[in-house]
FIZA-574435 format. One record per atom (N, C-alpha, C): x, y, z. Coordinates in pm, whole numbers, plus 50000, padded with zeros to 5 digits. Example, Ala and Ser with C-alpha at 12.3 -4.5 7.8 and 13.67 -1.06 7.14 Angstrom:
2
513194943150780 512304955050780 513204967050780 512854977550708 513674989450714 512905000350787 
% end
This chain:
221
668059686430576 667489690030447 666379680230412 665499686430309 664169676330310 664379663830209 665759663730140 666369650030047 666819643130182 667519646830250 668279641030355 667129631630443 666049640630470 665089632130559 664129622730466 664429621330333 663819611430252 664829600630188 666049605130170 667229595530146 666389582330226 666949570230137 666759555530242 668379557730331 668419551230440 669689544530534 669509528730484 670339523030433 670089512930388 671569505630404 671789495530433 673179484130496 673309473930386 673879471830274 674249467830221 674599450430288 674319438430186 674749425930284 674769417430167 675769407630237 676239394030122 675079387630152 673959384530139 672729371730113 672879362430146 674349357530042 674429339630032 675099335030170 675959346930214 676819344630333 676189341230474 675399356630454 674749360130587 673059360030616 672329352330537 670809353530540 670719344530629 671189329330622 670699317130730 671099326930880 672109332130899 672539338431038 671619343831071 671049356330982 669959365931040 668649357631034 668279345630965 666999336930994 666929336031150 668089332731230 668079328931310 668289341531451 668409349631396 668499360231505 667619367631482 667989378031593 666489388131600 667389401231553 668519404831557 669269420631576 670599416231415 670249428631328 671509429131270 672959432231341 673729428131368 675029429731450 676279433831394 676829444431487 678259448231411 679759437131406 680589443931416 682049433631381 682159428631571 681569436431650 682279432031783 681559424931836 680339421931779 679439412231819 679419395931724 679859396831624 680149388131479 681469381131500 682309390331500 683949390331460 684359384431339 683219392631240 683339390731090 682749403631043 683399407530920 682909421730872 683019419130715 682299422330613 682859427430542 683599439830461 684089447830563 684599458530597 686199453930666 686699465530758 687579458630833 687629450530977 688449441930981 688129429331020 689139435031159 689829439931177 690659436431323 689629446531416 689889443331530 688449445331605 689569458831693 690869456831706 691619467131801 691329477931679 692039478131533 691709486431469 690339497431487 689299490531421 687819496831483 687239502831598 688409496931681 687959502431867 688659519231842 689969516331790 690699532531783 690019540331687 689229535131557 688709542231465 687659548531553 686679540831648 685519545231656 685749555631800 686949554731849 687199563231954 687969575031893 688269576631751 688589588031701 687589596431656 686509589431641 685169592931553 684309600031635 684259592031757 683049596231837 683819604431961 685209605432002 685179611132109 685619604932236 685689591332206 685849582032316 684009582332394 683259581032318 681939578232381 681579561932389 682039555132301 681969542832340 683269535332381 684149537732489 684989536432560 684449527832624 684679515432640 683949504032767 682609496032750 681949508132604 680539501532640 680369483532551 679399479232583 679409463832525 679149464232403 679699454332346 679499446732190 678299450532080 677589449432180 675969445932165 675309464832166 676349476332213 675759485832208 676509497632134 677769491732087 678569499031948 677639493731813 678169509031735 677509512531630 677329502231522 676039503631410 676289494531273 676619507231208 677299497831091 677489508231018 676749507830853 676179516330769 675279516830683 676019525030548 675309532430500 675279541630342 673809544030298 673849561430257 672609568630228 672709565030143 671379561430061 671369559829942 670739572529844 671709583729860 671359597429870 670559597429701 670859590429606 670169591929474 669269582929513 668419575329584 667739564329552 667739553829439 668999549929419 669389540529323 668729523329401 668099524129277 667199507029322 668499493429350 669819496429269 670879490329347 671699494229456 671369501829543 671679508329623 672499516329580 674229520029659 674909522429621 676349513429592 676559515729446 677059501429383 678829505329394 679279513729496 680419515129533 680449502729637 679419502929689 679299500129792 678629479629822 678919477829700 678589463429620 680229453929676 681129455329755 681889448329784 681439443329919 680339444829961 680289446030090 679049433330048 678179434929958 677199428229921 676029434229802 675709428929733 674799440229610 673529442429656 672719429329764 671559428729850 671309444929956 670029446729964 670639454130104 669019457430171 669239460630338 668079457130387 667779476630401 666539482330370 666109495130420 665869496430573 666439505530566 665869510930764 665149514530770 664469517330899 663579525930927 663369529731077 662999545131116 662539545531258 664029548731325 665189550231264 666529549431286 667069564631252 666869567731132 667169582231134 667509596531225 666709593331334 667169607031472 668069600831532 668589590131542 669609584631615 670759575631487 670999585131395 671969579931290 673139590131286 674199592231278 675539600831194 675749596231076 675919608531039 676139608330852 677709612030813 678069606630786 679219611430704 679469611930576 680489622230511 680839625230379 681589616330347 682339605230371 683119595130348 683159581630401 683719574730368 684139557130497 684949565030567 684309567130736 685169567930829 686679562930900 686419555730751 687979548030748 688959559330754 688769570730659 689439582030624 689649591530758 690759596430758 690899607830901 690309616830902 690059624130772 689109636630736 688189635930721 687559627430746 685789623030707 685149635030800 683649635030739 683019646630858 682049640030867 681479646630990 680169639031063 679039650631077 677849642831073 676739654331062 675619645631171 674589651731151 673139650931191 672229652631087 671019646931073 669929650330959 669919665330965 669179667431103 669219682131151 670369692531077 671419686231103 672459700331102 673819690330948 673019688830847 674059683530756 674719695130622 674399710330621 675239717830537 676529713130548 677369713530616 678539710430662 679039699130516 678309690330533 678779676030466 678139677130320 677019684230297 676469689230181 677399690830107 678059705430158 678889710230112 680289700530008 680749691630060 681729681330010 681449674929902 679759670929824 679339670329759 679909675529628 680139665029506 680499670829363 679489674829321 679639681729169 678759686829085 677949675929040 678109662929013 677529653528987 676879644929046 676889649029177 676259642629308 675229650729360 675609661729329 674429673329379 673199677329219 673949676129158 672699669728989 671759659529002 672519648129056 671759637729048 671039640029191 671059645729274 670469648029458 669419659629409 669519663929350 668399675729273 667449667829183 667619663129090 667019657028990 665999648129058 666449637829181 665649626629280 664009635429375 665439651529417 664459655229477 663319661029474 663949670129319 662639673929286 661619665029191 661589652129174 660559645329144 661119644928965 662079647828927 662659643928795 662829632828756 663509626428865 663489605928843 663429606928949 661879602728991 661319598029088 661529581229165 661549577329089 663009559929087 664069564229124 664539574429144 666079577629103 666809574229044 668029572729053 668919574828906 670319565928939 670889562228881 672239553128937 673639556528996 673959552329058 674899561129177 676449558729139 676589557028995 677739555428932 678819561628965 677979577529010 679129588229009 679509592529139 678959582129228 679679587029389 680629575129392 681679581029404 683079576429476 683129572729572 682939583729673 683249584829759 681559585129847 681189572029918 680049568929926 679589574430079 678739576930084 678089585530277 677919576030359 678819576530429 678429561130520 677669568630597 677289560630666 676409563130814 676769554030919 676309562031026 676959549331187 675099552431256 674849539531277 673429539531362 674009535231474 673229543331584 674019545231719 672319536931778 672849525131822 671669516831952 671339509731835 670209497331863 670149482931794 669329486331682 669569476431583 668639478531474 668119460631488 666839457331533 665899452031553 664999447631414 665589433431369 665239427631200 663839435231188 663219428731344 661539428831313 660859447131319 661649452731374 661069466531404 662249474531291 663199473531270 663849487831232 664679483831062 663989472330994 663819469730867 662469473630810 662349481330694 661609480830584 661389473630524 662139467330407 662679457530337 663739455430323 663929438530246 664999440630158 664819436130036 665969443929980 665879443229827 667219436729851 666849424729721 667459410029677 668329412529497 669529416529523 670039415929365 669409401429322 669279399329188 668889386729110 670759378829094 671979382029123 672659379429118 672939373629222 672619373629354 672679369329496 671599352029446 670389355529425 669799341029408 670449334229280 670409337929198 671559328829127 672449321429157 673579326129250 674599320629295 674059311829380 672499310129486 672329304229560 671189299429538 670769287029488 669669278829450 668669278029585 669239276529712 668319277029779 667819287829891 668289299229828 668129313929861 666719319429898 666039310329777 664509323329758 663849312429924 664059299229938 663649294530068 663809298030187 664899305430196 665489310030336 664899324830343 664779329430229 664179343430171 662299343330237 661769334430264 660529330930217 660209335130385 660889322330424 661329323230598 661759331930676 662379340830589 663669353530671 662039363130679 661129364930555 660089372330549 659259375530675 659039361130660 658039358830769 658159354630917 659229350330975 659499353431065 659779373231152 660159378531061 660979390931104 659579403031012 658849395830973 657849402130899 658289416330810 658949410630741 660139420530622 659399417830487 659089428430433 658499426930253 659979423630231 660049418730120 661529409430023 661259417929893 661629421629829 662029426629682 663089425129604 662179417729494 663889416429371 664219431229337 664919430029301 665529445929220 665359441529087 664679448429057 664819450528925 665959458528843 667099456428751 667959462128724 667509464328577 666729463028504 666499468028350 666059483428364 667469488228370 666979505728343 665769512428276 665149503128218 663999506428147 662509510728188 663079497028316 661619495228382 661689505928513 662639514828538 662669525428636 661769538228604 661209537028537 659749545128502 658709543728501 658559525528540 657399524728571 657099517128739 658559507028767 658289504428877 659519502228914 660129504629078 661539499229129 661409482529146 661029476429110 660709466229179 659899458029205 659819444629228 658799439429234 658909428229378 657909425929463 657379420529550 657459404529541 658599397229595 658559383129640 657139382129750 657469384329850 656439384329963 655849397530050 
% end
């Protein structure tokens, strides 16, 4: 659908935790490459989840070539999606990733979750509330062009990106809650560095509902 191919894929991340790590690397990395998540943490768990999910397609393969896992930010909410704020309120945009992403109607945590393609997503549409498909109308047809706040999804669309996501090639930006530098005085420095090494625009979020009519945001670097 033509919301679907404009939705951001966007990965949600703790800042204060995990920014010095990614200064220093080149690839965002999943739990089997880390052996830290903020998600779930046992790594046998995730091996059976992701061999229920996919089929047994990544049966054997390496660390380094199992999935990340993400969330559409199907309203374009400038805080991403704030279900999805336990994980981190920060979060970096994708890009160039989309033909090689699965979508789902839920955290694949769930047994019933469904899986889609950009291409072929009625299926998962469908699962969609009345208040999710209001606010997915309203974004798309240019009503709140900012979009609108993602209060009312519950139940949030994860996504699984299948092959590497590459800081310097398959980031957009990231957008920086003002609550993340707060907590960390020497944030906006590592922020400055994370920029320009990996050549990533940085954006505060702006959260004054007010100012979502005239701009999402504003430009650190």
């Amino acid at each position: 659908t033509s919301s679907l191919d404009k939705a951001q894929i966007i990965i949600h991340v703790d800042l204060p935790q995990t920014l010095r790590f990614l200064l220093k690397d080149t690839h965002y990395r999943n739990l089997f490459e880390t052996g830290s998540s903020g998600g779930l943490q046992s790594l046998r768990e995730r091996t059976k989840w992701e061999k229920r999910l996919f089929e047994g397609l990544y049966d054997g393969s390496s660390a380094f070539d199992r999935v990340k896992y993400g969330v559409c930010n199907i309203v374009q909410d400038i805080e991403g999606i704030r279900s999805c704020h336990g994980y981190g309120k920060s979060y970096m945009v994708l890009k160039e990733v989309r033909l090689r992403t699965t979508f789902s109607d839920q955290d694949t945590s769930a047994r019933n979750c469904v899986l889609a393609t950009c291409q072929h997503y009625a299926h998962v549409l469908e699962t969609y509330d009345t208040q999710e498909l209001r606010a997915v109308a309203e974004v798309a047809s240019g009503r709140k062009p900012w979009g609108c706040p993602s209060t009312m999804i519950h139940r949030y669309k994860e996504v699984q990106i299948h092959g590497p996501v590459r800081l310097d090639r398959h980031v957009e930006c990231l957008c920086v809650h003002p609550d993340d530098l707060d907590s960390d005085p020497g944030l906006s420095d590592v922020l400055e560095r994370f920029s320009k090494k990996h050549r990533i625009n940085v954006i505060e979020i702006e959260i004054d509902p007010e100012s979502l009519s005239d701009r999402p945001g504003h430009f650190f670097w």
